[in-house]
ZARO-497163 format. One record per residue: x, y, z of N, C-alpha, C, CB in turn; residue in three letters. Coordinates in steps of 0.1 Angstrom, whole numbers, plus 5000, padded with zeros to 4 digits. Glycine has a CB too. Example, Ala and Ser with C-alpha at 12.3 -4.5 7.8 and 13.67 -1.06 7.14 Angstrom:
// ZARO-497163
5132 4943 5078 5123 4955 5078 5132 4967 5078 5113 4955 5090 Ala
5128 4978 5071 5137 4989 5071 5129 5000 5079 5141 4994 5057 Ser
This chain:
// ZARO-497163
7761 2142 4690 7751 2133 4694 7757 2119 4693 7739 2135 4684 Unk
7767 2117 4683 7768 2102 4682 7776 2099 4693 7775 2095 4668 Unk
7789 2107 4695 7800 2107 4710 7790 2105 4720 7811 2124 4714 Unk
7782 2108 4722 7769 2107 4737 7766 2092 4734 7751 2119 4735 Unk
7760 2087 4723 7755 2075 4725 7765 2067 4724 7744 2072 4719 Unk
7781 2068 4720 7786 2060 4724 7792 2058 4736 7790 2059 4717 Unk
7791 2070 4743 7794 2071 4761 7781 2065 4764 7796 2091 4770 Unk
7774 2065 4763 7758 2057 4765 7761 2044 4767 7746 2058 4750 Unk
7763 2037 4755 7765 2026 4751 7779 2020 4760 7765 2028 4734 Unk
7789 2023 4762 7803 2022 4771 7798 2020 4784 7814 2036 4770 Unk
7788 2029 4789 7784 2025 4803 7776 2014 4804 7778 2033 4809 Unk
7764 2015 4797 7757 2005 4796 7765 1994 4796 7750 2006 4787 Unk
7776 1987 4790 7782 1979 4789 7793 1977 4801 7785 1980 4778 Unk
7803 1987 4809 7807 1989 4816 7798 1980 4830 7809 2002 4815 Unk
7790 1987 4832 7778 1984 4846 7772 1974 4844 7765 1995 4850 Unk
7770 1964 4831 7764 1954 4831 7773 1947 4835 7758 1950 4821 Unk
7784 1944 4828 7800 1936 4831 7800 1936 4845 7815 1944 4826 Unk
7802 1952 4852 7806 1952 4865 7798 1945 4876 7808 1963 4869 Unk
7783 1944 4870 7769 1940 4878 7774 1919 4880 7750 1945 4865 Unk
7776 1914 4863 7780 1904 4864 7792 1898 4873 7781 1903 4852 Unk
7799 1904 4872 7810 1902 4880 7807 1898 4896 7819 1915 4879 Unk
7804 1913 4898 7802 1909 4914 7793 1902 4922 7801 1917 4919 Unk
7782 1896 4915 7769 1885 4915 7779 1872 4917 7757 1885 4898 Unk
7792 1872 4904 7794 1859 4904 7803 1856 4919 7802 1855 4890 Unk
7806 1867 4926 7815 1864 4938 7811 1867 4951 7828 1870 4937 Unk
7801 1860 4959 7796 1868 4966 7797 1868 4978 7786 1869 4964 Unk
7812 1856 4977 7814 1857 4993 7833 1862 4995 7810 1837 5001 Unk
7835 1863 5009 7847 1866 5008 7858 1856 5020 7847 1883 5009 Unk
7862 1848 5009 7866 1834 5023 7878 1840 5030 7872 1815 5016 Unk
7880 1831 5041 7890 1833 5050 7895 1819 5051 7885 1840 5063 Unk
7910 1812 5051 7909 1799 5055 7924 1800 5067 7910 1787 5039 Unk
7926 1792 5075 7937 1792 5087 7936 1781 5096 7934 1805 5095 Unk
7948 1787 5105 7945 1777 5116 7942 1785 5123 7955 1768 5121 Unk
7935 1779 5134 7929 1785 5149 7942 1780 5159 7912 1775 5155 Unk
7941 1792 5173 7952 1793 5180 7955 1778 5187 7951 1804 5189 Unk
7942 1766 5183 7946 1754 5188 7951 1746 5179 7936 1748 5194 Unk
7950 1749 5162 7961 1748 5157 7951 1737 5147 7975 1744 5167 Unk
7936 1741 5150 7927 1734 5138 7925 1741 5127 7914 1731 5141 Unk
7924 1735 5118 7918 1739 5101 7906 1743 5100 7918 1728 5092 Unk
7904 1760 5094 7897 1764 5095 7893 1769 5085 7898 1769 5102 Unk
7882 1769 5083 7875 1779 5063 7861 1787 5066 7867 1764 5045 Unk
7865 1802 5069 7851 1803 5069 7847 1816 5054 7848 1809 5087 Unk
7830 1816 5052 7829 1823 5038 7822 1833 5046 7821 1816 5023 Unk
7822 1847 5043 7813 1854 5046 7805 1864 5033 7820 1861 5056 Unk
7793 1868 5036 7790 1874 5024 7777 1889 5033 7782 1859 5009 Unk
7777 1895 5025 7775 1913 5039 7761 1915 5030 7792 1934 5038 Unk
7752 1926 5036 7738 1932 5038 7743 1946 5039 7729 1926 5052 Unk
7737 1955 5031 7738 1967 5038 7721 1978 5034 7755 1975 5030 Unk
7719 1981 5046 7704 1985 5044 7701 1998 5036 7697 1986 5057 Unk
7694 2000 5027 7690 2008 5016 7700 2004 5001 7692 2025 5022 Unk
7711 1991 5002 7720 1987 4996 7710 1976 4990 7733 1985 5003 Unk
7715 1968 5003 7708 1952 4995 7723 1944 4999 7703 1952 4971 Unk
7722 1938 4992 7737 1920 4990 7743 1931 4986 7736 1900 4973 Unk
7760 1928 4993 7770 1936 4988 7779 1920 4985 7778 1951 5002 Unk
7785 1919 4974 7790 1913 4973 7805 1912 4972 7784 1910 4967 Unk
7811 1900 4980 7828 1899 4984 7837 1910 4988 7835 1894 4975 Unk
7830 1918 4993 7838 1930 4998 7830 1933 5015 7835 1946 4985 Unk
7834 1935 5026 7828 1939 5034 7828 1954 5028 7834 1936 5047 Unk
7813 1961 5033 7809 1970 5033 7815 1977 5040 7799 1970 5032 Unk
7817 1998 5041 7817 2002 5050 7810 2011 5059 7823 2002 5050 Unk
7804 2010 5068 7796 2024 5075 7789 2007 5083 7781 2040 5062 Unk
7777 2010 5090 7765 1995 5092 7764 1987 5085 7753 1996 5092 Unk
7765 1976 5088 7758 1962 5074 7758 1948 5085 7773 1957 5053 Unk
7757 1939 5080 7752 1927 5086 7761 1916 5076 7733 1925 5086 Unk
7758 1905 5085 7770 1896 5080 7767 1887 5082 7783 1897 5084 Unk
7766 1874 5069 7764 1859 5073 7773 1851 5073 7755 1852 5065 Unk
7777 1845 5084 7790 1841 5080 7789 1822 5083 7803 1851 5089 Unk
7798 1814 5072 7796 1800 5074 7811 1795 5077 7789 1793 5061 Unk
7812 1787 5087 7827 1782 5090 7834 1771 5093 7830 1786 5098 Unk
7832 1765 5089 7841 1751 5094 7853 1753 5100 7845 1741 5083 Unk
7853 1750 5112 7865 1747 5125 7867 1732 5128 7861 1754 5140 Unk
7877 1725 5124 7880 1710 5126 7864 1705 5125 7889 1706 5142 Unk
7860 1703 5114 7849 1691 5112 7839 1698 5115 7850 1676 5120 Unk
7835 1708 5128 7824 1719 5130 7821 1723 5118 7827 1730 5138 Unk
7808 1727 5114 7800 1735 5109 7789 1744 5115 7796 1729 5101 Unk
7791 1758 5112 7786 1770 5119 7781 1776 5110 7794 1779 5126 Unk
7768 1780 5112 7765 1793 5101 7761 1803 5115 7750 1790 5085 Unk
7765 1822 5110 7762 1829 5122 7758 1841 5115 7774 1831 5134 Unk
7751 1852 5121 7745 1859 5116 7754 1868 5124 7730 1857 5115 Unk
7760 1883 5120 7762 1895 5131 7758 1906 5121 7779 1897 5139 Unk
7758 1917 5129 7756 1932 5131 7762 1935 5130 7752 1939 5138 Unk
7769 1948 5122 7785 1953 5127 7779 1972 5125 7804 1947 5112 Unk
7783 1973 5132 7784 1989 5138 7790 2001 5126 7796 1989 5153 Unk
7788 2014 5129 7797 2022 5115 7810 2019 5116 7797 2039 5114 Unk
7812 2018 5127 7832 2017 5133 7834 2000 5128 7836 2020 5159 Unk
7827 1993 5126 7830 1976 5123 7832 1972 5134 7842 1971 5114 Unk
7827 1974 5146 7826 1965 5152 7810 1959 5161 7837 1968 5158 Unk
7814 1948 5162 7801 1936 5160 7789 1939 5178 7813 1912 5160 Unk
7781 1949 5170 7768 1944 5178 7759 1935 5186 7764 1944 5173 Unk
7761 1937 5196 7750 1926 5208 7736 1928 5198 7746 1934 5229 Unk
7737 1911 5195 7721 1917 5183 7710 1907 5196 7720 1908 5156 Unk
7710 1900 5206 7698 1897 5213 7697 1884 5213 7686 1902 5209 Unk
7683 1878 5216 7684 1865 5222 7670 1857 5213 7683 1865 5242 Unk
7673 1860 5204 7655 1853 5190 7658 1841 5197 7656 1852 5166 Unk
7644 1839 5198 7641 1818 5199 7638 1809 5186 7625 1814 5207 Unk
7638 1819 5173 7632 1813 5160 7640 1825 5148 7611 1814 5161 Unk
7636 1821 5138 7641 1825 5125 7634 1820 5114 7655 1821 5123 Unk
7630 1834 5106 7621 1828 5097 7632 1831 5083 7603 1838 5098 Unk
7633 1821 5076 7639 1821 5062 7638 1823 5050 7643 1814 5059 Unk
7640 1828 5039 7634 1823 5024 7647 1823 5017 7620 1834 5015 Unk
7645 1812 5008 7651 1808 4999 7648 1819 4985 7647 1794 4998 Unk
7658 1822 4977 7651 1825 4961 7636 1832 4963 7650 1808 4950 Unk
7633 1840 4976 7626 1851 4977 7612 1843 4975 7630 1862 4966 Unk
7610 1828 4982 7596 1825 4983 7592 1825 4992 7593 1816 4979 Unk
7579 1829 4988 7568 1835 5000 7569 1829 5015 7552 1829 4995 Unk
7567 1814 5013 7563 1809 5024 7577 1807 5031 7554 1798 5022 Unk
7579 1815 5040 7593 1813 5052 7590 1800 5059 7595 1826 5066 Unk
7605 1796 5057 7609 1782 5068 7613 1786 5080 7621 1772 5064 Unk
7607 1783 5092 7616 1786 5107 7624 1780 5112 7610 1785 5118 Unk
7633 1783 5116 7648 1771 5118 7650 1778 5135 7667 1776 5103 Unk
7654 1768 5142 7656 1771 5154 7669 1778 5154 7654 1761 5162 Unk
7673 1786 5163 7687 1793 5168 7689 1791 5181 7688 1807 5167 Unk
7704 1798 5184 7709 1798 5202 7699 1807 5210 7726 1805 5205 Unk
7701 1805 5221 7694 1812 5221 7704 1820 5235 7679 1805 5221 Unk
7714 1822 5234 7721 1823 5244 7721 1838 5251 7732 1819 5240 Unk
7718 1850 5260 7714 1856 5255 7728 1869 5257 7700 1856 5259 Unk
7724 1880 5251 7736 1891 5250 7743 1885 5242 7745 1895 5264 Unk
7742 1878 5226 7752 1869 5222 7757 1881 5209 7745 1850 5217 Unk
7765 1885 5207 7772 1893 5197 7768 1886 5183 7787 1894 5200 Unk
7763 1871 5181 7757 1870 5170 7747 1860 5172 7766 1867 5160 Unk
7743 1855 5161 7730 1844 5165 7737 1834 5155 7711 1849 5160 Unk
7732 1820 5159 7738 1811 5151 7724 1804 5150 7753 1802 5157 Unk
7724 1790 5136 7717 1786 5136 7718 1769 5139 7713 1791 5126 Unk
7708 1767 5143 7705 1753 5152 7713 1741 5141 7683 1749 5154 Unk
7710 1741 5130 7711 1728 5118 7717 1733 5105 7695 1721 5113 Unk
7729 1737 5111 7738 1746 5096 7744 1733 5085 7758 1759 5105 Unk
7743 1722 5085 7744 1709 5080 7730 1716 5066 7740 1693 5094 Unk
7721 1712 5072 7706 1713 5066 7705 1731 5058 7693 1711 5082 Unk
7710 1738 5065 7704 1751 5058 7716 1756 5046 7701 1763 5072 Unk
7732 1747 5050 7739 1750 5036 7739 1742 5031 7752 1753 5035 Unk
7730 1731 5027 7727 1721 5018 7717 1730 5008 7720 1705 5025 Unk
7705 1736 5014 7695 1744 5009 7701 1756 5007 7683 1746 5017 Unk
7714 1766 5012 7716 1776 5003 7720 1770 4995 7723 1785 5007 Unk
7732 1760 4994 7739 1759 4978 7729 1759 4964 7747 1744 4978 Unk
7716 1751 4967 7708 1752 4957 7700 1763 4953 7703 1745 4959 Unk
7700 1778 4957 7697 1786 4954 7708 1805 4953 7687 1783 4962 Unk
7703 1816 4951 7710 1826 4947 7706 1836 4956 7708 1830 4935 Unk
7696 1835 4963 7695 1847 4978 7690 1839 4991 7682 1862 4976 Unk
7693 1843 5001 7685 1835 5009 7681 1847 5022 7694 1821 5013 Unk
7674 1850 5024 7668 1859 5033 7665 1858 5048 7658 1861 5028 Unk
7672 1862 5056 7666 1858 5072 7659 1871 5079 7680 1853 5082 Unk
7647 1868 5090 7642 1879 5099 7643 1871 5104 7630 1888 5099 Unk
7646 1881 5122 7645 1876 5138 7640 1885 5142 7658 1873 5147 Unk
7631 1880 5151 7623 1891 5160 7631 1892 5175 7607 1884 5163 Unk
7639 1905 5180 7644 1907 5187 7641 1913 5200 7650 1911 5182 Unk
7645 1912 5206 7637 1922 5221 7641 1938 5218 7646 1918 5240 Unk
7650 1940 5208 7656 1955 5203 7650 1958 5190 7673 1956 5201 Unk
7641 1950 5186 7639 1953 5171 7638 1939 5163 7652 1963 5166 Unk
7641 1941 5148 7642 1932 5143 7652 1933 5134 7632 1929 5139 Unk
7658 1917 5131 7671 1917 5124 7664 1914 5110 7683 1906 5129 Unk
7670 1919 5099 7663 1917 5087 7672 1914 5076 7656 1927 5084 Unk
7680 1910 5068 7688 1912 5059 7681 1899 5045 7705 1909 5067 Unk
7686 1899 5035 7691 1890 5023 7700 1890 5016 7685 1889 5014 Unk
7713 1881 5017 7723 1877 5013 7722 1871 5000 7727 1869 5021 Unk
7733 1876 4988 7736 1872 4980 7746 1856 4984 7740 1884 4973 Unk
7740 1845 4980 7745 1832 4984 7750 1825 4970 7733 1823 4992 Unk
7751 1830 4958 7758 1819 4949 7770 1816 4949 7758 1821 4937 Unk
7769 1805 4944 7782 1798 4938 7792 1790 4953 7792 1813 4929 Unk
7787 1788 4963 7793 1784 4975 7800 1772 4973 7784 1782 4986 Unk
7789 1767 4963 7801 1751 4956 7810 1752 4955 7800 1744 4943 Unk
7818 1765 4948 7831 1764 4945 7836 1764 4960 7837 1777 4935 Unk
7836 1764 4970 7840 1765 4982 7842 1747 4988 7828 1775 4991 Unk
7836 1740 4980 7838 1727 4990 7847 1721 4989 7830 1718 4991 Unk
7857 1722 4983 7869 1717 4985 7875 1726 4995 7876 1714 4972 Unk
7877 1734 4998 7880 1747 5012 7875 1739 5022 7872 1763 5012 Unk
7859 1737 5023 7851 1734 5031 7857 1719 5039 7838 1735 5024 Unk
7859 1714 5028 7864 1700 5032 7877 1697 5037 7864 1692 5020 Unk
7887 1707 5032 7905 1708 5035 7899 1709 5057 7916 1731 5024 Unk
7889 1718 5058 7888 1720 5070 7881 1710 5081 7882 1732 5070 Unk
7874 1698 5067 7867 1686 5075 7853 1688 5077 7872 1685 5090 Unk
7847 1696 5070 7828 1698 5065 7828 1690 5052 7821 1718 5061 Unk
7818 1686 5050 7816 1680 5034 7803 1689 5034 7814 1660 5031 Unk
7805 1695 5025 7788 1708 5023 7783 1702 5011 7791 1730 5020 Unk
């Protein structure tokens, strides 16, 4: 009985640690040059449905992906789909996006591209909406699609530690 609760006790402690850990990293950067030979940083952090926030690891089988990027002084935030095989889904042509921050009620609409057949969706004012992720820990997007709806919530902490990355590439976030 006591060997049990201390295998008890070892996990319990094990899975809290491992829970902490991966909360604290929740994105997984990339930084480079582009084939035109600009400075580039982008962070991504993944969705996987019946999962939830997978944090700094792409998932594998289906999941969704937010990804933020600075390309010479550009700032992009983009949303994609990726398939079981990983590769990236025609997700449609939304005219709007409803948001929440830290899981509150009332969603903010932010305009998007609206380009259509676009393999991802991007958002209109990615200046404005990674000022408001940095100050929070999830941030949630739905699009209403002509195929359905896109749904996910991203684990978003700690992106601060990113702005000096952000900045090497010419964003000030």
């Amino acid at each position: 009985m006591k060997h049990r609760n201390v295998i008890i006790a070892f996990l319990i402690l094990f899975f809290s640690t491992a829970t902490q850990i991966n909360a604290a990293n929740a994105w997984e950067p990339w930084s480079g040059t582009t084939d035109f030979g600009d400075k580039q940083f982008i962070l991504g952090t993944f969705f996987k449905s019946g999962i939830g926030a997978v944090p700094n690891k792409r998932p594998s089988g289906p999941h969704k992906e937010l990804g933020i990027a600075c390309t010479a002084g550009h700032l992009e935030i983009g949303f994609f789909d990726h398939a079981a095989n990983g590769h990236i889904l025609t997700i449609g042509s939304p005219t709007s996006m409803a948001v929440k921050f830290d899981g509150k009620l009332a969603p903010v609409r932010t305009a998007v591209n609206t380009k259509k057949g676009s393999d991802y969706v991007q958002a209109d004012d990615a200046q404005s909406l990674v000022r408001k992720i940095k100050s929070v820990k999830t941030f949630a997007v739905e699009m209403e699609l002509s195929s359905g709806y896109y749904r996910a919530s991203f684990d978003v902490r700690d992106i601060s530690k990113y702005s000096a990355k952000f900045a090497d590439a010419g964003c000030k976030i």
